[in-house]
N, C-alpha and C positions, 0 to 999 in steps of 0.2 A: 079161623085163627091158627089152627093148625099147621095149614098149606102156609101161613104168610111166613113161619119162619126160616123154611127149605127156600122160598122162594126169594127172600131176601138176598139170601146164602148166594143161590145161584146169579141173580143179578151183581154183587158184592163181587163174586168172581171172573165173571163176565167184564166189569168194570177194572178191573187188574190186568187185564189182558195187554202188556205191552204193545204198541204196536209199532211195525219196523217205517221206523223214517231214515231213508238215506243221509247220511252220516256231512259225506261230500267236504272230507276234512283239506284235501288236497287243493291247491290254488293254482297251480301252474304244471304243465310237463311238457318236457322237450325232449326230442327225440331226434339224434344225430344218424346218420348213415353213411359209414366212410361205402367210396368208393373203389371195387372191386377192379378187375382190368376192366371189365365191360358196362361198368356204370360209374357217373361221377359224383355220387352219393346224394342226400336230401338231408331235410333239417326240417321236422314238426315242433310246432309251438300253441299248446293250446292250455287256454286259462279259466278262469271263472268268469269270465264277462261273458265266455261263448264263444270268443276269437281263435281261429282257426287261421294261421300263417304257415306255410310252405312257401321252401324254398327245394326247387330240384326242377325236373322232368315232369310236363304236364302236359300229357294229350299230344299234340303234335308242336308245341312250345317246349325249344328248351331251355334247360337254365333259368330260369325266371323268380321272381316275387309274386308271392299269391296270397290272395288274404279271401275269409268265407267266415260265416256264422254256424255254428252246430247246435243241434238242440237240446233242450235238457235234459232228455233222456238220454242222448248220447253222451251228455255229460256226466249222467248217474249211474250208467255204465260202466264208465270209466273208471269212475271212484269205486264202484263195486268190483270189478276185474282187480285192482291193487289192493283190496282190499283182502280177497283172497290171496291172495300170493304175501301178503305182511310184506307191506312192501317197505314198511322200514325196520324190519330185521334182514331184508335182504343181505348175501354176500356180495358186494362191490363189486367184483372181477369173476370171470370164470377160469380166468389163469391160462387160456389158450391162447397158442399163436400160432395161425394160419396162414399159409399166403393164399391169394386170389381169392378172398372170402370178406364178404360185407362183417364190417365191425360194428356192433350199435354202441351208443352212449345215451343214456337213457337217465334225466337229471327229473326227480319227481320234488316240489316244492309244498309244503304245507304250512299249516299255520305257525310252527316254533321251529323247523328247521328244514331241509332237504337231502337229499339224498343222494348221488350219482353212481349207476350201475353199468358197468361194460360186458358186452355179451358176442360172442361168435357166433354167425349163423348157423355154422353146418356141427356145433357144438351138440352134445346128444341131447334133444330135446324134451322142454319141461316147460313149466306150465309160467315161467317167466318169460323165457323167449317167443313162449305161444302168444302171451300181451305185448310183448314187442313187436311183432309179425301184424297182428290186429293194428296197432296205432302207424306200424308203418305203411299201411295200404289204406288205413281210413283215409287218405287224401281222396278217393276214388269214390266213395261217398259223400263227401262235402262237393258244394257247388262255392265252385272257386272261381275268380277274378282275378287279372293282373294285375301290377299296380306298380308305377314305378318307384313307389316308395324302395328303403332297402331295412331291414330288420337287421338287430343285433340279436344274434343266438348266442347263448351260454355254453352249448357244447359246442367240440373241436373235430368230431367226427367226419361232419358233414365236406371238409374241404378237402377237394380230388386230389387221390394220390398222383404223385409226380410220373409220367408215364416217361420210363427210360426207354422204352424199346423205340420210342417216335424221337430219342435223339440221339441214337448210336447211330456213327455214321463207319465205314467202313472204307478203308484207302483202295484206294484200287493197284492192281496187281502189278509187279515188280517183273519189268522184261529183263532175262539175263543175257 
């Protein structure tokens, strides 16, 4: 009798023991990437069904519409990664302007509202544009499929800058 009441205790406390279930508050995130002179940017879209759309450069395909499934630990990841960074106290903008340097657009959607964050790549690095970087090369991980569907993206990032150097044209020289 003695032992039962320590042991209670112990059990009592054992059964309090929270235990962590991923949260996975977020429903959707997109991910724009303007294009630099040397790339013509991309555009991730990945939700809570699991769907994985890309749109950019893939393997020796370019340009294209891509669609894949990801799994749910990659999806609990994901929500864990934003979750560390509070990803909706984020600042919107890093307030930098570069030229020749990918721009991202990073629009995170949850259950009562969304988010959209703009980031420089060569910006001094921190641990938002480190989950930016990650979701921008997940494509490489997923196994993707063409499709000739075409997606509607919410961010603006992803469409190639206008390349002026491929239409200066230069007159040709004046005999005197």
């Amino acid at each position: 009798m003695k032992y039962l009441m320590p042991l209670l205790c112990g059990l009592l406390l054992l059964s309090c023991k929270k235990s962590h279930t991923q949260n996975n508050e977020i429903t959707k995130v997109e991910l724009a990437r303007s294009g630099a002179w040397s790339d013509y940017g991309a555009t991730i879209s990945i939700d809570t069904s699991l769907n994985y759309k890309y749109y950019g450069d893939y393997g020796n395909i370019k340009q294209g519409f891509f669609t894949g499934k990801i799994s749910e630990k990659f999806w609990d990841t994901l929500n864990q990664k934003f979750e560390q960074i509070r990803y909706k106290r984020l600042p919107v903008s890093d307030n930098a302007h570069v030229a020749d340097v990918n721009y991202f657009e990073l629009i995170i959607h949850w259950k009562t509202g969304k988010r959209r964050i703009q980031r420089v790549w060569n910006y001094p690095p921190d641990s938002v544009l480190s989950v930016i970087k990650w979701i921008d090369t997940s494509f490489q991980k997923v196994k993707l499929h063409q499709t000739k569907d075409t997606f509607r993206f919410e961010g603006t990032y992803h469409r190639p800058m206008q390349r002026l150097v491929d239409s200066v044209r230069f007159p040709p020289p004046i005999k005197q």
